[in-house]
C-alpha positions in Angstrom: 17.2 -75.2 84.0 14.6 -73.0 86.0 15.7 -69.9 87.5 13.4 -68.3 90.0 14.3 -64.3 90.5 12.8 -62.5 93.7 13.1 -59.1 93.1 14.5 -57.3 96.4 15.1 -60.3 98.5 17.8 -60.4 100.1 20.4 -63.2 99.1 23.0 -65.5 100.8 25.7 -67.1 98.7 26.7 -70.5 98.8 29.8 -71.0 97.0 30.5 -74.3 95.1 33.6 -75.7 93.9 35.3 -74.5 90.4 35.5 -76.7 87.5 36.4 -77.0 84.0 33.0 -77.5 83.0 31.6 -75.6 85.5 28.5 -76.5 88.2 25.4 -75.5 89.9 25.9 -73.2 93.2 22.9 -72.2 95.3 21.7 -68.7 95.7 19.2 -68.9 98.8 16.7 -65.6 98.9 14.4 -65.5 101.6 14.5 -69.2 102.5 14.3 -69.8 98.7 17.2 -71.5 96.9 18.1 -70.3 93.2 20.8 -72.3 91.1 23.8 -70.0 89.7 26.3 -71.4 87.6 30.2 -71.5 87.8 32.2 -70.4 84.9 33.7 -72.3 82.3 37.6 -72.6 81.7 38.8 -73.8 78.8 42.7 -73.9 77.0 43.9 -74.4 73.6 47.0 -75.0 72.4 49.0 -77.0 69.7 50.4 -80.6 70.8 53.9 -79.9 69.7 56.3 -76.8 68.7 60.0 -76.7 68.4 62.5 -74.9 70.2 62.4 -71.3 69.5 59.5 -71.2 68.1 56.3 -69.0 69.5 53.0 -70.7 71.4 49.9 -69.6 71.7 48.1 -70.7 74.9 44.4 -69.2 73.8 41.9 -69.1 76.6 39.1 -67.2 74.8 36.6 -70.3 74.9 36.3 -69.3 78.5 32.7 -68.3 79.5 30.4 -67.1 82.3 27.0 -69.0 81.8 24.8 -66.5 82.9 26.2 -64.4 79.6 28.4 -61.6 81.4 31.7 -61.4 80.8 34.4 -62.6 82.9 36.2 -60.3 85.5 39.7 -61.8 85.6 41.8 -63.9 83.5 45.2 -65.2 85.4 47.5 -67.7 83.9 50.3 -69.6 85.7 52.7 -71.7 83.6 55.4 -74.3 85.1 58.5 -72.3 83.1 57.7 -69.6 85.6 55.6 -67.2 83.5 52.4 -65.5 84.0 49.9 -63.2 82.4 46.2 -61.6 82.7 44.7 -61.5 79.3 42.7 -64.1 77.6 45.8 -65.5 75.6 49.5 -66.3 76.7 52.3 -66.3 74.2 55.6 -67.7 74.9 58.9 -68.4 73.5 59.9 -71.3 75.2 63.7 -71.7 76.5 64.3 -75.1 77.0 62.5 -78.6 75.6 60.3 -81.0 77.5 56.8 -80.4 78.5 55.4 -77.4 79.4 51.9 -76.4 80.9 49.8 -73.4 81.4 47.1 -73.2 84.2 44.4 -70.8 83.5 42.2 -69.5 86.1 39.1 -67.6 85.0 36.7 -65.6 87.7 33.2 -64.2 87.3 31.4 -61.4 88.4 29.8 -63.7 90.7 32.8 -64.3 92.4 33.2 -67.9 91.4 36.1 -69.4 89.2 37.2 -72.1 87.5 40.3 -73.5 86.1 41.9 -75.1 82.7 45.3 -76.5 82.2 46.7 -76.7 78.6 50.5 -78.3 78.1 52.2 -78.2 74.7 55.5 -80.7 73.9 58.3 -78.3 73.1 60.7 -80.6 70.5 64.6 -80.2 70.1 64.6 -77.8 66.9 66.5 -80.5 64.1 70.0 -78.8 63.1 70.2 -77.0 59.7 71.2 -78.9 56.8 74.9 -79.3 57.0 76.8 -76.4 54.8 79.7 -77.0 52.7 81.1 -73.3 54.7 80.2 -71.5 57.8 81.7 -68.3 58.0 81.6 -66.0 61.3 82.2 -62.4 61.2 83.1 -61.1 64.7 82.4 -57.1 63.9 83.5 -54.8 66.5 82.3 -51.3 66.1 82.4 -50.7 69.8 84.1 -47.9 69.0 85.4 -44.9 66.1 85.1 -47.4 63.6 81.3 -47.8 64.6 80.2 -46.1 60.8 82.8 -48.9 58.8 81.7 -51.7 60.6 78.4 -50.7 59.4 79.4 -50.4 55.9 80.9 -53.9 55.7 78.2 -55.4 57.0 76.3 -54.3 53.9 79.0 -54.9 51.5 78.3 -58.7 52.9 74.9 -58.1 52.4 76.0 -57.5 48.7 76.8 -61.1 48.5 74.7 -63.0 51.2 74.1 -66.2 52.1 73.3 -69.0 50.1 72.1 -72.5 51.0 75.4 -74.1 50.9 77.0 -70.8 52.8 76.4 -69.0 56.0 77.3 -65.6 56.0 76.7 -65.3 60.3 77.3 -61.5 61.7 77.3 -60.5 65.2 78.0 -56.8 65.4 78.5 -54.8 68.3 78.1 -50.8 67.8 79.1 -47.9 70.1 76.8 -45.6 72.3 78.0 -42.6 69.7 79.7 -42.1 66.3 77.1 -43.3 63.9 73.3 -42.9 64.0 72.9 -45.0 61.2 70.4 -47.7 60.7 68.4 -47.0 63.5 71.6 -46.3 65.8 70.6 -48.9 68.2 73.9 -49.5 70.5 73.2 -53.1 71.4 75.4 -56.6 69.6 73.2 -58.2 67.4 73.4 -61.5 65.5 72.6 -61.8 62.0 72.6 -64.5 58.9 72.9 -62.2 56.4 70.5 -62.4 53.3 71.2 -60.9 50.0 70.3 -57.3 49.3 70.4 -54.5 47.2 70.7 -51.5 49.1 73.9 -50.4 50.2 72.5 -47.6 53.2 70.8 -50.1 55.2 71.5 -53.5 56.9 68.1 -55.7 55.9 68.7 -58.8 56.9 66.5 -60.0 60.2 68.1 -59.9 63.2 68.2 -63.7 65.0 69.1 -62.6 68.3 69.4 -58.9 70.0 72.2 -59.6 72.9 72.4 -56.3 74.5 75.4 -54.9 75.9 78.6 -57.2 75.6 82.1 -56.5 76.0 83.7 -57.3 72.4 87.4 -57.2 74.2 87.0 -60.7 76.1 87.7 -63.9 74.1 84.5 -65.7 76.0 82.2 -63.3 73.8 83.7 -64.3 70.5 84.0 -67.7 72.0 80.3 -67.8 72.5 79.2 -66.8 69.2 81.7 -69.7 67.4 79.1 -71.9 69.5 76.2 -70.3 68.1 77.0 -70.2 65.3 78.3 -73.8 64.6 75.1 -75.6 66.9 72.6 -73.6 64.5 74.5 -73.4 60.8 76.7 -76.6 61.1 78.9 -76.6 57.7 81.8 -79.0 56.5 84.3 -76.3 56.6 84.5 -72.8 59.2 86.4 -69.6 59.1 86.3 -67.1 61.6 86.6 -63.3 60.8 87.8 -60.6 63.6 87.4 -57.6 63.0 87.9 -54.2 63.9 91.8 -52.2 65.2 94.7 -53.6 65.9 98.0 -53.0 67.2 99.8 -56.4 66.9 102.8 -57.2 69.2 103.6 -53.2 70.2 102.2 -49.8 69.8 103.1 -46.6 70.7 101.7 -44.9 73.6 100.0 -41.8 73.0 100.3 -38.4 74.1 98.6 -39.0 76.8 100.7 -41.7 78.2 98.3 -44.6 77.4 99.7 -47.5 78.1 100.9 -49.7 75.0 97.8 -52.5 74.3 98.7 -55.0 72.3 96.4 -56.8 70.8 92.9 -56.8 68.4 89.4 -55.7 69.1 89.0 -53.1 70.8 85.8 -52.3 72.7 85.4 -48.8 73.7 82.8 -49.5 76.7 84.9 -51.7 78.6 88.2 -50.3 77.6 89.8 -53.8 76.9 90.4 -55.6 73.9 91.6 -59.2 73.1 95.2 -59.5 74.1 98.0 -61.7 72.4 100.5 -62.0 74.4 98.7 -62.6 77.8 97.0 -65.4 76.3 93.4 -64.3 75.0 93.9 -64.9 71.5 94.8 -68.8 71.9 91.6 -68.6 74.7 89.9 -67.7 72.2 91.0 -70.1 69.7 91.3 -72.9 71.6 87.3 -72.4 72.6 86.3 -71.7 68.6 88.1 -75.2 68.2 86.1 -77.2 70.2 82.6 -75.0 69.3 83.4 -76.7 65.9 84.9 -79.8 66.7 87.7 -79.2 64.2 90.5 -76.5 63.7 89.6 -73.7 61.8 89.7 -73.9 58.0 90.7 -70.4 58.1 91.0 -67.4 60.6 91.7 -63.7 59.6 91.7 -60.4 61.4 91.0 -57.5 59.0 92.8 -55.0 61.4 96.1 -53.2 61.4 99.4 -55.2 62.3 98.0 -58.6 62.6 100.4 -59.7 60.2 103.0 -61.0 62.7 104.9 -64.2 63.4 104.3 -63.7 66.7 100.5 -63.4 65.7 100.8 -66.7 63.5 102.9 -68.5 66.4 99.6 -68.7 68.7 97.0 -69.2 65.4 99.0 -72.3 64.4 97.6 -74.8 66.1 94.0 -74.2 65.6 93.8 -73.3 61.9 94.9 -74.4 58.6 95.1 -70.7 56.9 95.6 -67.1 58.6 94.6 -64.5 56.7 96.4 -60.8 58.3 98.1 -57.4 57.2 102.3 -56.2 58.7 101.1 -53.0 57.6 98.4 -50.3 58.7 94.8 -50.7 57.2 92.6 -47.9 55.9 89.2 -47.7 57.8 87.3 -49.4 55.2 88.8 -53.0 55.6 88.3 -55.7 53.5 86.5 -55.4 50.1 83.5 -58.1 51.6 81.6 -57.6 48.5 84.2 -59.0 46.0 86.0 -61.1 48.2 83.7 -63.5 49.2 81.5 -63.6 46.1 83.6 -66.4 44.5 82.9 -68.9 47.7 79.3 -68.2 47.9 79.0 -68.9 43.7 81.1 -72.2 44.4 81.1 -73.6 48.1 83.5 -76.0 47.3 86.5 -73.3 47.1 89.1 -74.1 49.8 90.2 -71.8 52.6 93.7 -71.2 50.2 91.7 -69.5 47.4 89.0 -67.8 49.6 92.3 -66.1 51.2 93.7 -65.5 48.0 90.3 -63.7 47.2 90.1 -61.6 50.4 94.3 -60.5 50.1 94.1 -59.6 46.1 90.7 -57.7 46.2 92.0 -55.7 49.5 95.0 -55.0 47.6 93.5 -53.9 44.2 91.6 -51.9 46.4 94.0 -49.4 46.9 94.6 -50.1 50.1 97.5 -51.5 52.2 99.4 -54.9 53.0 97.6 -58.4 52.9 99.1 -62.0 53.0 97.8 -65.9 53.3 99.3 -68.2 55.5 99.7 -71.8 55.9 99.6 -72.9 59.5 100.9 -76.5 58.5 104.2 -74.7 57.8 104.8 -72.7 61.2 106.5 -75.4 63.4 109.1 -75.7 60.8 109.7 -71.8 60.6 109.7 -72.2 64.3 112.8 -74.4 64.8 114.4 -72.7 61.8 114.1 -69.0 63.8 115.2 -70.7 66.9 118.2 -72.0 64.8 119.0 -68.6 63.5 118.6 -66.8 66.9 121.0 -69.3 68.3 124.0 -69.0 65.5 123.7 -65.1 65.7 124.2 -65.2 69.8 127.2 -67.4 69.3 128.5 -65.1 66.2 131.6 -62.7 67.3 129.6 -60.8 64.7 126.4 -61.3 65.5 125.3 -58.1 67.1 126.7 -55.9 64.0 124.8 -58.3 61.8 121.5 -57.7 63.9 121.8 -54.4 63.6 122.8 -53.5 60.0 119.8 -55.8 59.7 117.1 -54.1 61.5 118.6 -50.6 60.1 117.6 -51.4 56.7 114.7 -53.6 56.7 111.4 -52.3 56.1 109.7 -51.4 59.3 106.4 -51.7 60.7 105.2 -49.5 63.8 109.2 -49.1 64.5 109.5 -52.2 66.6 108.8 -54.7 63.8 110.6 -55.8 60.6 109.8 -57.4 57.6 110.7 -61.0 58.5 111.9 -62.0 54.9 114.2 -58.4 54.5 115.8 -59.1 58.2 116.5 -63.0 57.4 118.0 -62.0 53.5 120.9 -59.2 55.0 121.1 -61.5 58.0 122.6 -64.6 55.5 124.7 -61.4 54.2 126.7 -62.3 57.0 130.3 -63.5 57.0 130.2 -66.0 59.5 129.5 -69.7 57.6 127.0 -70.4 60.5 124.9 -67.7 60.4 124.5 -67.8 56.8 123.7 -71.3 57.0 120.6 -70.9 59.6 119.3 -67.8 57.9 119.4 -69.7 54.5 117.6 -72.5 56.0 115.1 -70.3 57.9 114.3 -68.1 54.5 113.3 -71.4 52.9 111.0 -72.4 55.7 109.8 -68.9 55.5 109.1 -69.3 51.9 106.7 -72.6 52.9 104.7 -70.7 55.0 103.4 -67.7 52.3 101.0 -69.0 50.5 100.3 -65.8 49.0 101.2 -61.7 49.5 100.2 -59.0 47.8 101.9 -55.9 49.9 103.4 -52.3 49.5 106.9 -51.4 51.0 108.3 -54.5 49.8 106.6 -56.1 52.6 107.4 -60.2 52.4 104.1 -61.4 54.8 105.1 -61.3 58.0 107.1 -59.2 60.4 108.6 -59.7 63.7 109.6 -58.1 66.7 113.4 -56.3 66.4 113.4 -53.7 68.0 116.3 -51.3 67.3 116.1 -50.2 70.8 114.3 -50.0 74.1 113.3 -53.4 74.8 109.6 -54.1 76.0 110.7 -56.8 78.6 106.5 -58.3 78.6 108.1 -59.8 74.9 110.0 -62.1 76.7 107.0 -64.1 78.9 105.0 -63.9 75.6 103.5 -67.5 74.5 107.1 -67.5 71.9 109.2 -67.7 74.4 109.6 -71.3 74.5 111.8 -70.9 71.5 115.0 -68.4 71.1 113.4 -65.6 69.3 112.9 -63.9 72.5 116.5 -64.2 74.2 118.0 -62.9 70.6 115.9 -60.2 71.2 116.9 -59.6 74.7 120.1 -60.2 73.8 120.4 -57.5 71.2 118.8 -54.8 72.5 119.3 -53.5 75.9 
């Protein structure tokens, strides 16, 4: 190709059409035409990626003929995205086909264009696990520095291929600037480490801010976690305070919550009697397709019937302390070591694990549970409540009951002390019901290991000063409820 130059001639563009490969375009000077050429575009970029993964659309092939360099680089894509440099990396979002327009432009003013798609697959699921275990950490709050801590006591264990160990941890805006004090929830599987000061395993997903005290977030991480670490068997983990049925208000006249996780920012946490906790279940049942294997809440007073009375019909085995539980929780490290050295452990033993090692610990009350057992309990409660409204004695009984029982929080007694001096009772009836209901009771504990002669559950019985919300509370389809109201005025 023969380019004529005429120094200081004045020139008149004629602009030709852009191209992939490029094309002639006529300079004329003076009269005289010269031939300039368009630039070249040009797009690589793999046939195929899966979901999640990264793509390179590189456009660096891209020339101006006349050996400048280009002036502009402007990419369009059909997912929405754009960008100015040479190359274009994405994350795509969703799967199908997705293309990348590139537009280059010379210092001549001309430009040309190059279109690049890639085929973003469906990632295929993990291999199926024999056990999927989510740990819902809340440390939206004073506990921000523990959760932290038992997140690498897991870490002490981690995952295995047969076991997910999945995390998301929220943390607070303040009490800990540990580990980089980000403030954010993150989502972890957690790999197996040695260091105990610093949580090492790679992050999966940064969400931002969250509220940690609506069932929907815990909801949507049971959904997470069981589309990308599908397992034979799941267990889902709450963590962080909890207050049960009833807890004092404070000094400040706060009003009473009751309930379990607590998040700080949003001042709400996950309520049991106004129906959060069975939200919540009900949605981690059909993320998994199947009831839980096993559900625990390493917080304080979640060992309640009235707790276990909403769990029962979405997992086999609750896991849950009457009594007050240091900061420290659970002892991760050790009780979870046994499942991930032999998946095939059932929820029973895993439970058995978590309760003992607390309890060896040091530290306070922990029992297992078997769900299967609670509708029987149930009827056998209702039965008692009904014989002790319809004793002449009945209200002396309640009371010399509630008066010597071991109590938790004030309002609730140790459900196996109150039904033993309530079969001390005279009346044939009464004895017969709470005989009966101790049985059904004994069904239910599959294992306790627990100070203050605490028997694995407690119950509301209040001495005095009835909380009237207990009676529109998801028990009060039985007679527990109009004992209670019965009794105490």
């Amino acid at each position: 190709m023969l380019l004529v130059l005429l120094a200081c001639a004045p020139t008149e563009l004629k602009v030709g059409g852009g191209s992939e490969a490029g094309g002639p375009v006529e300079e004329v000077h003076s009269g005289q035409e010269v031939e300039v050429q368009d630039p070249v575009a040009k797009v690589s970029v793999v046939p195929t990626i899966q979901l999640g993964e990264e793509v390179l659309f590189d456009g660096t092939a891209s020339i101006d003929p006349t050996g400048k360099q280009l002036i502009s680089w402007d990419w369009s894509c059909t997912d929405g995205s754009v960008g100015d440099q040479p190359t274009l990396s994405l994350v795509p979002t969703a799967a199908g086909a997705l293309s990348c327009t590139l537009t280059v432009t010379a210092s001549s003013g001309h430009s040309a264009t190059a279109t690049g798609s890639v085929q973003v697959e469906e990632a295929p699921p993990a291999p199926m696990a024999d056990w999927t275990f989510l740990f819902f950490i809340n440390g939206d709050n004073d506990l921000e520095e523990y959760a932290l801590l038992d997140v690498n006591e897991l870490e002490q264990v981690g995952s295995t291929e047969k076991v997910n160990f999945l995390v998301q941890l929220d943390r607070a805006a303040r009490y800990s600037r540990a580990d980089g004090d980000w403030t954010s929830a993150r989502r972890l599987r957690l790999e197996k480490d040695n260091n105990e000061n610093a949580i090492t395993s790679p992050v999966i997903s940064d969400l931002g801010e969250v509220d940690s005290g609506k069932a929907s977030t815990v909801v949507d991480f049971v959904k997470w976690g069981a589309e990308t670490y599908p397992a034979k068997h799941y267990a889902l983990v709450l963590w962080d305070h909890g207050d049960g049925w009833y807890i004092a208000a404070d000094s400040a006249g706060t009003t009473p919550r009751k309930g379990v996780s607590w998040d700080e920012g949003s001042n709400r946490e996950i309520s049991v009697a106004d129906g959060d906790l069975a939200e919540l279940l009900s949605g981690a049942v059909e993320a998994t397709g199947q009831p839980l294997d096993l559900f625990g809440i390493d917080a304080c007073l979640m060992g309640l019937w009235e707790v276990a009375y909403v769990v029962a019909p979405y997992a086999k085995t609750y896991v849950g302390s009457q009594d007050y539980e240091g900061a420290y929780g659970w002892k991760y490290d050790q009780a979870f070591a046994g499942v991930a050295a032999d998946s095939t452990l059932g929820a029973p033993v895993i439970g058995d694990s978590i309760a003992s090692t607390f309890y060896a610990s040091g530290d306070s009350t922990q029992s297992v549970s078997d769900m299967s057992a609670m509708p029987a309990l149930n009827e056998a409660l209702d039965n008692v409540a009904v014989a002790l409204m319809a004793s002449d004695t009945g209200t002396d009984v309640w009371d010399n009951a509630v008066y010597r029982s071991t109590s938790y929080d004030d309002v609730n007694s140790d459900l196996g002390q109150l039904l033993d001096l309530i079969a001390a009772s005279s009346d044939p009836a009464v004895v017969q019901a709470a005989t009966a209901a101790l049985a059904a009771y004994d069904g239910v504990i599959l294992s306790n290991y627990a100070r203050r002669k605490g028997t694995g559950f407690s119950i509301y019985a209040p001495s005095r000063r009835l909380d009237r919300s207990y009676l529109s509370g998801p028990w009060s389809a039985g007679s527990w409820d109009e004992l209670v109201g019965a009794m105490v005025q």
